[in-house]
N, C-alpha and C positions, 0 to 999 in steps of 0.2 A: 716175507720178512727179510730184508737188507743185515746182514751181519756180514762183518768186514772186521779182521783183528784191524788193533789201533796202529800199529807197522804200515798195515794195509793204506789206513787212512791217513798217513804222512807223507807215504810215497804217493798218493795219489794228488795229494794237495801240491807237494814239488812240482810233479807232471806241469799239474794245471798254473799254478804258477808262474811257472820258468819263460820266464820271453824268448828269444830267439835269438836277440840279440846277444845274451848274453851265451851261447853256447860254443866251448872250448876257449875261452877268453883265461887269460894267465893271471896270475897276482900282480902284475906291472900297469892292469889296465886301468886306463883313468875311468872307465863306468863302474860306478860301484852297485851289483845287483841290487832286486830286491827286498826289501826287511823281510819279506813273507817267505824268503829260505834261509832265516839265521833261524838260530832255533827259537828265541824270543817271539819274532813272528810266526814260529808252526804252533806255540802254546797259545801265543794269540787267538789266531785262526780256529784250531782244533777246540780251543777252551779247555784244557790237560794242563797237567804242573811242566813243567820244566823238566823232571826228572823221569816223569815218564818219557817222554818225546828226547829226551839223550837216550834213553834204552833203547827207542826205538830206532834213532840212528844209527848206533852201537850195530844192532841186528842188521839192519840196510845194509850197513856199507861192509860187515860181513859175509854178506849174501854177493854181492858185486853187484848191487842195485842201485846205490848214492855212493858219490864220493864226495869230500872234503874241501874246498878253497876257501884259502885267507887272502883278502883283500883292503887295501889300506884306504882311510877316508881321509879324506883334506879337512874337513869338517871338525871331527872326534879327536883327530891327528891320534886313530891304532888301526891293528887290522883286527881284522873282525871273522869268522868266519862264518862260510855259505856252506848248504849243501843242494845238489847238482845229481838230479836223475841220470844215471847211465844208460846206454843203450836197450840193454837188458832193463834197466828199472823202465823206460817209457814203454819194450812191449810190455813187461807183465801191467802196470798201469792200463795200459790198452785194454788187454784181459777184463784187469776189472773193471773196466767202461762197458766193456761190449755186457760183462756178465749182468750189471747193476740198470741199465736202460733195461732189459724186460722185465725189472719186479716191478709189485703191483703196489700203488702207496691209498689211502686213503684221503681225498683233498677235499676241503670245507673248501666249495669257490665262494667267487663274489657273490653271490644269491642266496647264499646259505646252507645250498644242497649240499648233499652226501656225495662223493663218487669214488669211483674206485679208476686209478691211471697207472700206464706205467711210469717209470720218473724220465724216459724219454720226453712220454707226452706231457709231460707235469712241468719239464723245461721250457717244451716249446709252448707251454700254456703261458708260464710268468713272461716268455719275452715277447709273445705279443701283444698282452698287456701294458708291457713296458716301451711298445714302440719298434721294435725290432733286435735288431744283431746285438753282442754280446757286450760291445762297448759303451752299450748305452740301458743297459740293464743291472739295475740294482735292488738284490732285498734293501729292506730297512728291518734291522735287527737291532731292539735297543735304541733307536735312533744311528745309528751307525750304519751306512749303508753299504754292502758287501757286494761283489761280483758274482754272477749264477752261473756257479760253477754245480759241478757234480759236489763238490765237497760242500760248499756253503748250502746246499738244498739240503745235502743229507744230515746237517749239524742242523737243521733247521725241522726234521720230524721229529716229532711228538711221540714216544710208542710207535705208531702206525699212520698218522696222521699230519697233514699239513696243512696249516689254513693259509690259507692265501691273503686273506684281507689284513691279515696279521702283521704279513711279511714285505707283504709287494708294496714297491712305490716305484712310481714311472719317474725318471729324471727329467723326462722332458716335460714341464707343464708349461704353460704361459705364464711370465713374469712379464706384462704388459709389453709385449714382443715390438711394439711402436716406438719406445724408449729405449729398450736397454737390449743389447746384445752379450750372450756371455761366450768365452773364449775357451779352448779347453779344458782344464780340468774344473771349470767353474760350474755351478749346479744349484738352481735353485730347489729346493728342500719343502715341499708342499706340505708334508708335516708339520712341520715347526714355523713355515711362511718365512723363511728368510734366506739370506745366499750363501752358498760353500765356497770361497773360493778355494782352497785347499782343505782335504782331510786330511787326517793324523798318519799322512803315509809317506814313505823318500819320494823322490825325486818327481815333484806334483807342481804345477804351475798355472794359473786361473787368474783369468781376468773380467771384469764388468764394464762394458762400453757406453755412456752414454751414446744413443744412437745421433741425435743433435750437437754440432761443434757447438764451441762458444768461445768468442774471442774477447767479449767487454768483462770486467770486472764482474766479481759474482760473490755468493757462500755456500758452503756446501754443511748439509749437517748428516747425520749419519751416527748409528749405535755399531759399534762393534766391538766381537769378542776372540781374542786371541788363546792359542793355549792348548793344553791337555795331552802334550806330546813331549818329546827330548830338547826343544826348544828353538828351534829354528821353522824359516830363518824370518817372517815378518812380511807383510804388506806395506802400502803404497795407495796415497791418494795421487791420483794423476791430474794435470792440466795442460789446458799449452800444447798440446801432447802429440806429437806423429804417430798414428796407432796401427799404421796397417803392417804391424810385424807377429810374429807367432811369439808368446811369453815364455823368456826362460829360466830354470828351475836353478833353485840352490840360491846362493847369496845375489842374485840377479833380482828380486822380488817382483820377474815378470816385469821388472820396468825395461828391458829391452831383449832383443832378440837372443841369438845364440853367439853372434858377432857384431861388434861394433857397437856401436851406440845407437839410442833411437830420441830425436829432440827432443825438446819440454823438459817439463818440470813434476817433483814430486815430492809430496810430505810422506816421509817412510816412516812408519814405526817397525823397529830395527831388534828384534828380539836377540840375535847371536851374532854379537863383533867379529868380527871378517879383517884383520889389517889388510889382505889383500885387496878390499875394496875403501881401504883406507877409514874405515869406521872407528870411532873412538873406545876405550876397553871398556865400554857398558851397553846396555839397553838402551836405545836414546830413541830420540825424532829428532828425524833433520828436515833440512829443503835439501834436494838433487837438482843436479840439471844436466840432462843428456846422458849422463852415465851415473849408476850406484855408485861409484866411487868419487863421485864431483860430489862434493857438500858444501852447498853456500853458509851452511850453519849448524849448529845441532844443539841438541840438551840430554841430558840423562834422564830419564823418565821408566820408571818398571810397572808402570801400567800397560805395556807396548803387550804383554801376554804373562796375563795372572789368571787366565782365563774365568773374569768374568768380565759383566757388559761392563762397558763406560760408552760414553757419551763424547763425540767427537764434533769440532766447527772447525770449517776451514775458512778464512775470508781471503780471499784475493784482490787487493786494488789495484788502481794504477799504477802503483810500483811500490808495492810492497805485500807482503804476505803473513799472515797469525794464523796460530793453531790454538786450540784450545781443548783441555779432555773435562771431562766432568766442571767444566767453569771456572776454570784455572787458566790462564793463559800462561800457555808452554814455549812458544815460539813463536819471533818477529822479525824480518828479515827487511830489509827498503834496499831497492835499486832497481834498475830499469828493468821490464820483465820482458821478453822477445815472444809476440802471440803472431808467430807465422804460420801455427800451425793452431788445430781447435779441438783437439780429443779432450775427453773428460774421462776419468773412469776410475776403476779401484783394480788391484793386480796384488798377488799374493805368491809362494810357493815355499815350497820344503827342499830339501837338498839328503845329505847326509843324516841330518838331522832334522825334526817332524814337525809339526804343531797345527791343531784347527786352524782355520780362518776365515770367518763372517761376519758377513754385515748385513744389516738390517736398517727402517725407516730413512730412507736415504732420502735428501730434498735436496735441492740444486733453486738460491733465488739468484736469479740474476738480477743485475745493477738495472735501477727502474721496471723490474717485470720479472715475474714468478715461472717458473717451469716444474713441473713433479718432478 
């Protein structure tokens, strides 16, 4: 039997948490940790009130286990505070790694059977069902899918028991791997059969590539649904599109790298106004071109993430471009369009502030001739 006070299971959640990057980083830094060390994200995680999990910080950082940092967002415009395993907190953490790998769990596998594992071997069971190393292992809890971590397996037993079929879902499955490539945090969802390009988490950035350029006129249709987070920051139909860059997070919507601009063109639905990226003060869709902050056009629209579906058309012609959300035409734009380049795709991300992002039934016709 696993028992661990609830203290126990906060520090241990920090531990696992914590990236590396962010260690001994001051309040001046422009990375802002992440939500899964405010105390919002330990109640998340843990599924506890709020006021528990302050108690148990209270106690941590009495003990000289966690300390404190406030860090300021560009996003939120406050600071916010994190807490930060101490040296002392990651050995005793350790501790209770070493001690919690030999207990014995009860696991319902694939097949039905009974078995008895340690949660060592109960880890390395989900992650080679799920294809390997840690980055690419996710429960599905709720539909939410969580990291396999010590903490997320142990919120995740029953009494004594863990079923596995319940929990597990491999990230990687084939989404017709001949068409479409996805790009970091992006992830198709064999559950529910549709694509994530971001989950409800900070600083996440996903993209979906048609694997085929396309330089002639075309339409794209497509359901997606935005939402269910603190509102940021919005996705991005791509064209036109120079694509061999890595997507960057925050008011960027993955339309371009970490520097500079990346060509083409994009219909943004723009959930949290950025003046830094020159956005207009609402929810809109615009056209971009080359950079988030270039807007050949925009409109106000709060369908961008009310989280649920609608229904999206993109048409592109010879020199000119229309959106459309549930049969409405939202946006029209005419003038010459520059197709030097031929990506297709969809790109999404969160920053400071969160939000789902998926899409589903996507079609691409092109002008005289259909492509899935």
């Amino acid at each position: 039997m696993i028992r661990l006070r609830f203290s126990e299971r906060v520090l241990l959640h920090l531990v696992e948490s914590q990236s590396g990057q962010f260690n001994g980083l001051n309040s001046n830094s422009l990375i802002e940790p992440p939500f899964s060390l405010t105390q919002s994200g330990i109640s998340e995680a843990l599924e506890y009130s709020l006021e528990r999990v302050s108690t148990s910080l209270r106690e941590l950082m009495s003990e000289g286990l966690v300390v404190m940092k406030k860090y300021y967002s560009r996003e939120s415009g406050r600071f916010r505070s994190f807490y930060f395993p101490t040296q002392d907190g990651v050995l005793r953490a350790r501790e209770l790694m070493d001690a919690i790998r030999a207990e014995r769990v009860k696991v319902i596998d694939l097949d039905g059977t009974l078995k008895e594992m340690s949660v060592e071997e109960l880890l390395g069971r989900i992650r080679s069902l799920s294809g390997g190393g840690d980055q690419d292992t996710y429960l599905l809890k709720e539909g939410v899918p969580l990291p396999v971590t010590y903490t997320s397996v142990l919120n995740s037993i029953r009494g004594e028991t863990f079923e596995v079929e319940r929990f597990i879902s491999p990230r990687r499955v084939d989404l017709n791997k001949k068409m479409w490539t996805m790009v970091r945090d992006a992830y198709f969802d064999a559950t529910n059969r549709y694509v994530v390009l971001t989950r409800n988490q900070h600083w996440q950035a996903g993209a979906l590539w048609l694997r085929d350029g396309i330089k002639v006129p075309f339409t794209a249709e497509f359901r997606y649904r935005a939402g269910g987070g603190s509102g940021g920051d919005g996705f991005v139909f791509m064209f036109y599109k120079k694509k061999d860059y890595w997507p960057c997070e925050g008011g960027n919507l993955g339309f371009v790298p970490g520097t500079g601009p990346s060509p083409g063109y994009g219909v943004e639905f723009d959930s949290l106004p950025n003046p830094d990226y020159n956005d207009p003060p609402y929810p809109h869709i615009a056209l971009m071109k080359d950079r988030p902050d270039n807007h050949l056009t925009s409109v106000e629209d709060r369908r961008v993430a009310d989280f649920k579906w609608h229904s999206a058309r993109i048409s592109v012609g010879e020199s000119s471009v229309s959106a459309w959300v549930d049969g409405d035409l939202v946006l029209r734009w005419n003038g010459e369009l520059d197709r030097s380049h031929t990506g297709v795709g969809i790109a999404a991300s969160t920053g400071g502030m969160t939000n789902w992002h998926i899409v589903d039934d996507i079609k691409i016709t092109k002008a005289r001739e259909e492509s899935g």
